[in-house]
N, C-alpha and C positions, 0 to 999 in steps of 0.2 A: 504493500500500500504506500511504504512513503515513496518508490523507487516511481510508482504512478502520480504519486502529487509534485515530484517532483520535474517527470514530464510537462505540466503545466507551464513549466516554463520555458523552455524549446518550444510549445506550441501557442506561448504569449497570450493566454490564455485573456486577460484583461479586453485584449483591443479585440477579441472574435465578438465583440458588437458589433463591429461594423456591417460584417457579414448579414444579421437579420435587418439594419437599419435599410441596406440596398435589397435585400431579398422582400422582402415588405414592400417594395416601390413597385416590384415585378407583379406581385399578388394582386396591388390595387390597380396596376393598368389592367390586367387580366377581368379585375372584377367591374371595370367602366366599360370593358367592351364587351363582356358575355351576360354582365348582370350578376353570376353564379359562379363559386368555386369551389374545388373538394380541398377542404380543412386536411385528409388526410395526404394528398399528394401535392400540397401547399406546405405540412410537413417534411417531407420527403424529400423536397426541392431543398430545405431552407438543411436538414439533415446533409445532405450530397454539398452544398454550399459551405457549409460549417468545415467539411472534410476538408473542402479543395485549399481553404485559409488555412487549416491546422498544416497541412502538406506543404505548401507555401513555405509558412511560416518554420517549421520543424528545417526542412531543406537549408534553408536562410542560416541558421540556427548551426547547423555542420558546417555548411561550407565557410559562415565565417570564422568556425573555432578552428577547421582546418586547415583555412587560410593564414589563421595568427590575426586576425581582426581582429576579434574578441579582446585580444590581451594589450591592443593598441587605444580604443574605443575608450574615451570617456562620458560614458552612460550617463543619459537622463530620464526621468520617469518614461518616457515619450519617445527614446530614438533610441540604439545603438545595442540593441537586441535585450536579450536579457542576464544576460551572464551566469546561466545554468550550468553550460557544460565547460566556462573557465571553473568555476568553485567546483562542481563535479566530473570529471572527465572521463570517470567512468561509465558515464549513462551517454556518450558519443553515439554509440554503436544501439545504442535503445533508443536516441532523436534519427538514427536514419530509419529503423524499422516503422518507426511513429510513421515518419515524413511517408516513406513507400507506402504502409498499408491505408496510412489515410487515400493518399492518390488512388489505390485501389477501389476504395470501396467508394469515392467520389466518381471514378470508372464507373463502375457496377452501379450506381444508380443513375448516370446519364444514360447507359443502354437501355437500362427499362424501361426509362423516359420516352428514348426516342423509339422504343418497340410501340407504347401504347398510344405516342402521340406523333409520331412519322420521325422519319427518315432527318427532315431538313431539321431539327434541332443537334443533328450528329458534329457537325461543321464548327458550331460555338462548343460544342463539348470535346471535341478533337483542340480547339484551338485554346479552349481554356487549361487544358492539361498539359498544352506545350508551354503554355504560358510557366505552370506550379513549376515544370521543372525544368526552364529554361534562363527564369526570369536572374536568380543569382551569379550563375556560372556564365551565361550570354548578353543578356537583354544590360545589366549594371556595365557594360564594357562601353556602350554606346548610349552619350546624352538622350538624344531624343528616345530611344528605346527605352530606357531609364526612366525616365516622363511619361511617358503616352503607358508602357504595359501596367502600372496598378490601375488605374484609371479604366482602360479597355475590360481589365479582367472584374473588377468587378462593378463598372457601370454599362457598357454596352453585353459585356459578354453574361454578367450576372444578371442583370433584370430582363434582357433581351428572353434568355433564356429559362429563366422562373415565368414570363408571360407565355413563351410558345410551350413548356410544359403544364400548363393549366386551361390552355384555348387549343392547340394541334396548329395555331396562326402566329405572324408577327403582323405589328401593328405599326403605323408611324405615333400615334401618343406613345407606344410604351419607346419606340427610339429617342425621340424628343424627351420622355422623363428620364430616360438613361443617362443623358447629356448631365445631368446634375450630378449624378455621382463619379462620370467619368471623370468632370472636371475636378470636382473636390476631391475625389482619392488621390488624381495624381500629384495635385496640391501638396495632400495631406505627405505625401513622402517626398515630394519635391522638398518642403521645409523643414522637415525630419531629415534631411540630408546636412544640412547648412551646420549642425555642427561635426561630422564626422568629414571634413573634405580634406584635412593632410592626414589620418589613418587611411581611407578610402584611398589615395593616392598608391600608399603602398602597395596594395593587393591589387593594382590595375585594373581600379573601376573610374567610369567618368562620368560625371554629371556637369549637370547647368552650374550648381555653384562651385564645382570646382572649375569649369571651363571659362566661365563666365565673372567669375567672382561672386560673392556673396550679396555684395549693394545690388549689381544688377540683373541678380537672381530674384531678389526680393520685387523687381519688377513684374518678374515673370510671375511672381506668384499673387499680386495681386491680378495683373490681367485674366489667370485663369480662375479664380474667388469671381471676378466680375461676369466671365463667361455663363460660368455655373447656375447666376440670376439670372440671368439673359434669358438664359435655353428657358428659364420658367415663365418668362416675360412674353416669351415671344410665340413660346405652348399655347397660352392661353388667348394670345392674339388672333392666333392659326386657327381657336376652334379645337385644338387636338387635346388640351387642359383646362378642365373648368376652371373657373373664375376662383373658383377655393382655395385654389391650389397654389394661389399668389401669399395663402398664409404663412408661404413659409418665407418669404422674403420677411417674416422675422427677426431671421438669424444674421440679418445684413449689418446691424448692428455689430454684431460680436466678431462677422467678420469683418467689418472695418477696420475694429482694435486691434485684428491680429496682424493685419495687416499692416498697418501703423505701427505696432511691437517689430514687427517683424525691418520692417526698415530702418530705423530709430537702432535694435540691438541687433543687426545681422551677423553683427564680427565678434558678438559677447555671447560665450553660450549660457553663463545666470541671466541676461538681461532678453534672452530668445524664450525662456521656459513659459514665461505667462502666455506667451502666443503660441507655442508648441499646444500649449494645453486648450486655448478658443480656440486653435486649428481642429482639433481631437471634437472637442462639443460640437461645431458646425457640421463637422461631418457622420455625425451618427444623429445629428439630429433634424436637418435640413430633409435628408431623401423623406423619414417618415412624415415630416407637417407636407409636403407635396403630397406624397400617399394618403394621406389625411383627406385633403380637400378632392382627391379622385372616389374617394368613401363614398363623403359627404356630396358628391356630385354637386 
């Protein structure tokens, strides 16, 4: 039992909110175009989702202890993994069996998926598990890959696909609702990068704030904060999101302050934490008030 509590931490157990905050987005596009959904493969989807983050995240989790990350990294609530398998390093070999069997059975529930509800969901579930296990070892080597894959995996590729596993359709509102959490996760790790960017050198990763520097990194992360409103702005212009669904513009508020934290302390990693953390609340809480108002029609 402790040798399984202590997995919790290779699988960052804390941040697998996010996971239901975008799967939830997928449920209520699904529920504004059919009216109707099954509770139990609404479970199912969010179960197979949960996996794909643990997999992810476990993955992450080795390769950076393997790489000697971990022991370069100075960890914040918020970034720079969780330092499991530095104080245990014995449970190495128990975060990659984590990392595989999750990927597996995140496998085995896309197939049933795409058995009861077609074929074309096979394409986001093929591309979302190259993603789990590409994303550290390939996608971290290349800025824009680096940006664009948390983002794609779980705002087009997650909600796209919790809607075509609950309708056997895709929809333009549920791509349009997708746009908010593509934006904000890739956000959410684009700013999570800003304080690991001379560790991150060593192990031959590249990002925006390290290519770019940090001051004008922080541009880039407001512009995509601001996108992430838009896509809701412009949902509900289009007809494709009710009117409701502007409740969640919100959170604009708190994303303004991070954003503002985040420029003001880009080069300080104590003066980054208060925005590392309104980065964290805007994005687990943004996708559900949209979900919210697609309810409430």
């Amino acid at each position: 039992m402790g040798k399984i509590a202590l997995l919790l931490g290779p699988a960052r157990a804390p941040f697998l909110l996010l996971t239901p905050a975008c799967v939830v987005l997928g449920v209520a596009t699904a529920y504004w175009d059919v009216g109707t959904i099954s509770p139990v493969q609404a479970l199912l989807v969010l179960f197979g989702a949960l996996s794909a983050h643990v997999s992810v995240n476990a993955f992450n989790e080795f390769f950076d202890y393997k790489s000697g990350l971990d022991a370069k990294t100075s960890r914040t609530p918020f970034s720079g993994g969780s330092g499991t398998l530095l104080a245990n390093p014995q449970l190495v070999g128990a975060a990659l069996v984590l990392s595989i069997s999750s990927l597996a059975i995140a496998g085995a529930i896309g197939i049933y998926l795409a058995w009861i509800r077609g074929w074309m969901l096979l394409p986001i579930g093929v591309f979302g598990l190259i993603l789990v296990v590409s994303y550290t070892t390939w996608c971290t080597r290349s800025p824009l890959l680096c940006l664009m894959a948390p983002g794609i995996g779980f705002g087009l590729l997650m909600v796209l696909g919790t809607h075509f596993s609950l309708t056997g359709s895709y929809s333009w509102t549920a791509f349009v609702a997708s746009l908010v959490p593509t934006f904000l996760v890739s956000d959410l790790l684009l700013l999570n990068q800003f304080p690991d960017v001379e560790p991150d050198k060593t192990v031959g990763r590249k990002h925006f704030p390290m290519t770019m520097g940090v001051r004008r990194a922080s541009l880039l992360y407001g512009a995509l904060l601001m996108l992430a409103y838009v896509s809701i702005v412009v949902g509900v212009m289009l007809g494709l999101l009710p009117v409701m669904s502007l409740v969640a513009l919100a959170t604009l508020g708190v994303a303004f302050m991070a954003y503002r934290r985040a420029r003001q302390h880009a080069a300080s990693v104590p003066g980054l934490i208060p925005a590392l953390a309104m980065n964290v609340a805007v994005n687990i809480s943004t996708p559900p008030l949209v979900a919210l108002g697609l309810f409430l029609g």
